[in-house]
N, C-alpha and C positions, 0 to 999 in steps of 0.2 A: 795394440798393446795398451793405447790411453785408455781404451773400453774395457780391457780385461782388468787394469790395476782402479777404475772407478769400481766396476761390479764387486773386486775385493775388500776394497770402501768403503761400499755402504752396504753389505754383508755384515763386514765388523762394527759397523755401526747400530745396523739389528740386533746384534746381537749384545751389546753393549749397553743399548738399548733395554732391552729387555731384561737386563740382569739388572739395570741400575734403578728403572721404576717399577720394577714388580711388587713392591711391598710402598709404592707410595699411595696415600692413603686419604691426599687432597684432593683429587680427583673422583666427582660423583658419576655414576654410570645408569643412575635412573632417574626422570627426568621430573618424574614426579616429585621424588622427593627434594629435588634440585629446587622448583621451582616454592615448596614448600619452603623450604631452609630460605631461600632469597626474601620472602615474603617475611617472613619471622624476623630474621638480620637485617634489613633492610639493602642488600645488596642487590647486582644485576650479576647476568647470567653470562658465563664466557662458552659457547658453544664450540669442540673442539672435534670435528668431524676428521676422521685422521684415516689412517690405513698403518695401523702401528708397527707392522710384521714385514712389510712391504715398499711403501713408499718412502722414498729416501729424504725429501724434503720436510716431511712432517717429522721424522727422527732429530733431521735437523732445528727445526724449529721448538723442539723439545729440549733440546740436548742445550743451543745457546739463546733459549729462554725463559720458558718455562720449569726448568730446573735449579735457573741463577736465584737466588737469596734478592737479589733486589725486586726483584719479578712475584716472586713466593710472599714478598714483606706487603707489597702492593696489591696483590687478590686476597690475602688473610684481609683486607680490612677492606676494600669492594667488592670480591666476587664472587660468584661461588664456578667452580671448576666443573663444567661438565664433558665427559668422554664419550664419542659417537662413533664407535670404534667398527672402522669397514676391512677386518684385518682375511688372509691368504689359507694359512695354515691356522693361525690361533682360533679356536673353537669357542663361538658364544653361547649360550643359551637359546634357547629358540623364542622367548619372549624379549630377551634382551634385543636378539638383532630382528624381531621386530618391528621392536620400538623404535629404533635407529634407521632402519626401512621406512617407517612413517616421517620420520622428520626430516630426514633426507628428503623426500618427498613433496613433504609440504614446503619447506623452502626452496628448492628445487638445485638442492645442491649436486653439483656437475664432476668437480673439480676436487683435489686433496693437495694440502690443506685449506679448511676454507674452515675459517676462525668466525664465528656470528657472535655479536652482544645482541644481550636481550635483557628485556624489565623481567619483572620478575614474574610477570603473567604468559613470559614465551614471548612477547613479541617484538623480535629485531628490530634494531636501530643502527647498525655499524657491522659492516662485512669486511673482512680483510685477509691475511693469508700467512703466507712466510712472508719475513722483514727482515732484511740485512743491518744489523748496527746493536743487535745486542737486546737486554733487560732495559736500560734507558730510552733507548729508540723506543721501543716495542711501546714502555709504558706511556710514552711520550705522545703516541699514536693512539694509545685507549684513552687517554685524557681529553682529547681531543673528538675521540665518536660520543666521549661523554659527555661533552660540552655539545654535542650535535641534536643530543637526546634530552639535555636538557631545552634546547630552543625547540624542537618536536613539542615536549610538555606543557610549556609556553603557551603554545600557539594552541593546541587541541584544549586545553584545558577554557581560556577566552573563547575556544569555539564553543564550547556547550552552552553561554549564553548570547549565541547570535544565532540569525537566521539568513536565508536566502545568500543571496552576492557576499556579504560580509562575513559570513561563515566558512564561502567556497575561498573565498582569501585567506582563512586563517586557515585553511584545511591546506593549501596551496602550502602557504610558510612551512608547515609543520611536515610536508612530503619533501618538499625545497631540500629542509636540514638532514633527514635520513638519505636522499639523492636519488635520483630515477630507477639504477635497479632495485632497490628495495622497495621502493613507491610501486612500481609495477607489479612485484612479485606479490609483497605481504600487506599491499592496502588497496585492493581495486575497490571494494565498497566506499573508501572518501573519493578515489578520483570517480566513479560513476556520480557521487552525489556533484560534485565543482563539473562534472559535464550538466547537468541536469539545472544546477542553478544556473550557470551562467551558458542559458539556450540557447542567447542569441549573438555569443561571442564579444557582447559587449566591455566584456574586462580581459577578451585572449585567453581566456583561462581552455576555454571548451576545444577549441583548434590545436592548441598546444597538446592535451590531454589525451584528446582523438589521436592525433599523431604519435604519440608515444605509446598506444596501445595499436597503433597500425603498426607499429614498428616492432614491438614484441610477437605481436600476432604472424606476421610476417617470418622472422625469426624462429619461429617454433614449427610454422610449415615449410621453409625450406631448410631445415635441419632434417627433417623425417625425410624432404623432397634427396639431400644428401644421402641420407645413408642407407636409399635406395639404389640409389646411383655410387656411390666410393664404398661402400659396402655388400651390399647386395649384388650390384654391379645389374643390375636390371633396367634399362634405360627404357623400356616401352611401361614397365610398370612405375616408373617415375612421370612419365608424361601424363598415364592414364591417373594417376591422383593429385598432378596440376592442374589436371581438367576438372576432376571432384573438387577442389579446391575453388578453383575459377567458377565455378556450376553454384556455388552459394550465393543466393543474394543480398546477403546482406555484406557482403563485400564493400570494401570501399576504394578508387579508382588507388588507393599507393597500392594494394595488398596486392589488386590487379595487376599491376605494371611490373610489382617484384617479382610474381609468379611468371606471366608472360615474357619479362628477362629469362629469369631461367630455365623456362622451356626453348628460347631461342640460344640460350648456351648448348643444353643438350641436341637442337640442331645441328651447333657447330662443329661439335664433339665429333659427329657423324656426315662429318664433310657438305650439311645440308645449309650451304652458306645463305641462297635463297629465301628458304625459310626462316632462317634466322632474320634477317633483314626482313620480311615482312611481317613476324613476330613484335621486333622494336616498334616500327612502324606502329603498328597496331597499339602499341603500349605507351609511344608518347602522345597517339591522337585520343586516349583518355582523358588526359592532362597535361597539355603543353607549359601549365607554370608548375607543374609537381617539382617536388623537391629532386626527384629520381631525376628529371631529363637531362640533366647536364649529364650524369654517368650514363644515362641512354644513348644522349648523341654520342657521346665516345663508342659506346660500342656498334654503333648507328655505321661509326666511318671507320672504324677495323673491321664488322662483318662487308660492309661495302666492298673494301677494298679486298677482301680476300672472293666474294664474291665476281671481282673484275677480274681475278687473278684464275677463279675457274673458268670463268667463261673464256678467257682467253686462252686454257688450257684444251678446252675442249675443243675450240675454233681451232687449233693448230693440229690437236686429233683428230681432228674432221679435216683438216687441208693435209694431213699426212696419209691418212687414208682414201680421201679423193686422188690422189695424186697416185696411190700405190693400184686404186682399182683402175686407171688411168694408163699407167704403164704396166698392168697386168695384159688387161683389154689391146695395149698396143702389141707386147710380147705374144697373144694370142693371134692375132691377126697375121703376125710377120710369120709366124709357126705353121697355120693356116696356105699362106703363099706358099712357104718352101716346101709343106706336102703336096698344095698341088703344082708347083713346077716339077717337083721327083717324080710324078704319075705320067708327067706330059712328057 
């Protein structure tokens, strides 16, 4: 019943929705011209990747936001409004959702609503979502990625006159203020360059760097390794492309060890407790100080133990079965006697 009077909820809210901003007119839906108007005005860009027909949160997030007067007073004079509309039934244009397939894309957005600021050249600095607390929360929270973007500017702008170490420091600061997923997603070319200056780890910058691109990289092959497996439902064609995966060289022992985890999940999946346990194995003697082995050994001493727990199932199927051909063997023999005593 709570599931049928929600779906009624936020039906009426589609629909309420749609009657109430169909004629609004703040809202740009080409990006171009988005980025044009920001560059003229001197504003940034509020990216509003939505599912306007469909998903209930982003209704939401319209309806006690971007609708309120306090909210609307505050982008007339920062932002300019862009709609990246991923809608069910409403019919776009075919260059429109294009265009909206591309950017999606390039940022790699997953998820609705997912709210992007951007300079006025496209490129993000502050990612966010729905936000509970209304038009003052909300703007409360963009003042704040605006304060993030301006330490970003800070910093890159001193870097164009430095070089080597001192540069990969101020390139460091400036990814710092936007925060790891956006650094990873929309700036691999400054973290390539802070691996490249700082070679020899002499500042942490390269260690640090590496590891947060072993961790996205990671991340993006056992997603596909997923939805082979919870999708797909394919478990020999998920092993065979942790192999293709493991099979590149240019790996690095974390990427190895996350994949060799989860080929020894799929082990377990399939009662193969053995190979699971010589799976881990195998993945914490890559790197016994990796960051992984502590979450190794845990699973090091749950497949263990569930491994004791077959073997010792099987030893009792094997003493139940010794024991039944045992008195099969005796019951034949005594069957044996009584036909030949009946003869004699």
């Amino acid at each position: 019943m709570k599931m049928f009077r929600w779906t009624i909820v936020t039906a009426a809210m589609l629909l309420v929705s749609g009657a109430a901003f169909a004629d609004d007119n703040e809202w740009v839906t080409d990006m171009d011209r988005a980025m044009a108007d920001a560059k003229a005005d001197g504003k940034e860009l509020l990216l509003n990747f939505t599912g306007s027909d469909w998903c209930g949160w982003c209704v939401r997030l319209r309806k006690e936001v971007f609708s309120q007067e306090a909210f609307k007073e505050y982008a007339d004079e920062h932002l300019v409004l862009v709609e990246l509309d991923f809608p069910r039934s409403k019919k776009l244009s075919k260059e429109l959702k294009k265009q909206n397939d591309a950017w999606k894309k390039k940022f790699g957005v997953s998820g609705f609503p997912s709210i992007i600021l951007a300079d006025a050249e496209g490129v993000p600095y502050g990612w966010t979502g729905y936000k509970r607390g209304g038009p003052g929360k909300y703007v409360e929270m963009l003042n704040d990625l605006q304060a993030k973007k301006e330490k970003r500017d800070k910093a890159l702008t001193a870097a164009e006159n430095t070089t080597g170490l001192a540069r990969a420091r101020l390139l460091d600061e400036a990814l710092e203020a936007v925060g790891q997923k956006l650094a990873m997603k929309i700036y691999p070319d400054h973290i390539e360059e802070i691996i490249r200056a700082d070679a020899d780890n002499s500042a942490g910058l390269r260690d640090r760097y590496q590891s947060m691109q072993d961790q996205m990289t990671l991340g993006e092959m056992t997603n596909e390794l997923k939805r082979l497996v919870f999708v797909a439902r394919d478990l020999p064609a998920a092993n065979e492309k942790a192999d293709a995966f493991l099979a590149r060289e240019d790996q690095s022992n974390f990427i190895r060890q996350g994949l060799l985890a989860f080929k020894a999940q799929i082990a377990m999946s399939t009662g193969e407790a053995r190979d699971a346990v010589a799976l881990v194995e195998q993945a914490i003697a890559l790197d016994p100080d990796s960051s992984m082995t502590v979450s190794l050994n845990r699973s090091m001493s749950y497949y263990k133990r569930r491994l004791e727990m077959q073997q010792k199932d099987q030893q009792e199927k094997e003493k139940r079965e010794k024991e039944r051909q045992e008195q099969k063997e005796k019951d034949d023999k005594e069957k044996e006697a009584e036909t030949t005593q009946t003869k004699n």
